[in-house]
C-alpha positions in Angstrom: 87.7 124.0 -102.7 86.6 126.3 -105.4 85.9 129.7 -104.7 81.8 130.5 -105.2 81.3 133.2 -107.4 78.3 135.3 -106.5 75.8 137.1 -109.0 73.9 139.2 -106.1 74.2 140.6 -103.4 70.7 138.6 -102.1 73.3 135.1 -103.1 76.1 136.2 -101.0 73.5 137.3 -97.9 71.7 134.1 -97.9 75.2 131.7 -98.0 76.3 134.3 -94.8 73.0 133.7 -93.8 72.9 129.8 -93.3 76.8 130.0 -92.2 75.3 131.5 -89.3 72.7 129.4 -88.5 75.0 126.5 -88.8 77.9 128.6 -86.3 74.8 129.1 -83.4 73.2 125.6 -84.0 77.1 123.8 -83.4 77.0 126.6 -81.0 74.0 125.1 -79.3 75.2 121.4 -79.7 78.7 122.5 -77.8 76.4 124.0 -75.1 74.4 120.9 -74.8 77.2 118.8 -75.0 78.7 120.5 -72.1 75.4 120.5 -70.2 75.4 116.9 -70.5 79.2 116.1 -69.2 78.3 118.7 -66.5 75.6 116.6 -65.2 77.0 113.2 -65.4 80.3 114.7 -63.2 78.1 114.5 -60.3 79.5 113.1 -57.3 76.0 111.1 -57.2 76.4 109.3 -60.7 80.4 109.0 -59.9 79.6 106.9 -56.9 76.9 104.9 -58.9 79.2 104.1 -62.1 82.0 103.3 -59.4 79.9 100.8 -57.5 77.4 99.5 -61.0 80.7 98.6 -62.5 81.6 96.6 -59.6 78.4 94.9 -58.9 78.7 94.0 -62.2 81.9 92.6 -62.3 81.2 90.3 -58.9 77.9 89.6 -59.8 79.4 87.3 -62.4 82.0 86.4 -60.6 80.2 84.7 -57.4 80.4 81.5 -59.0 84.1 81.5 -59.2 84.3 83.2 -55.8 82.3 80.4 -54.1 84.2 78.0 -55.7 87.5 79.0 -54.7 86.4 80.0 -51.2 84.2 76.8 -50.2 87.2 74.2 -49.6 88.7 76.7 -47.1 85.6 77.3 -45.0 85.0 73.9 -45.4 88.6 72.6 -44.0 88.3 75.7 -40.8 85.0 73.8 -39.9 86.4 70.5 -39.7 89.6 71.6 -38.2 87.6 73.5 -35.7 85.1 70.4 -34.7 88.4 68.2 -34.5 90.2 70.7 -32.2 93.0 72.0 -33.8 
């Protein structure tokens, strides 16, 4: 990186100038960042990603839950009718 070489005073005061805007607006962006985390840490939303991410996974899994399930319920009714 080459070092800037200023003319004026009125150069070097507007470059410090626009460094500090840019420092307080990824100021700001850290702030909202951690705003953002802070709010999503909720026990609430915990408990809702916990039990979305299941629903979701069983959801598309009945199917295959059925499937493997059925012949079992299916052999303890007939057992049951024939006694054993």
């Amino acid at each position: 990186m080459e070092k800037k070489k200023y003319s004026s005073y009125a150069e070097l005061e507007r470059d410090l100038e626009i460094l500090k805007l840019e420092k307080e607006i990824n100021y700001q962006k850290l702030v909202l960042s951690f705003q953002k985390t802070k709010e999503s840490i909720t026990p609430h939303k915990i408990v809702n990603g916990f039990v979305s991410s299941y629903t979701e996974y069983f959801s598309n899994s009945y199917v295959k839950i059925i499937q493997a399930v059925l012949p079992y319920i299916i052999g303890w009714f007939i057992n049951k009718k024939r006694g054993n």
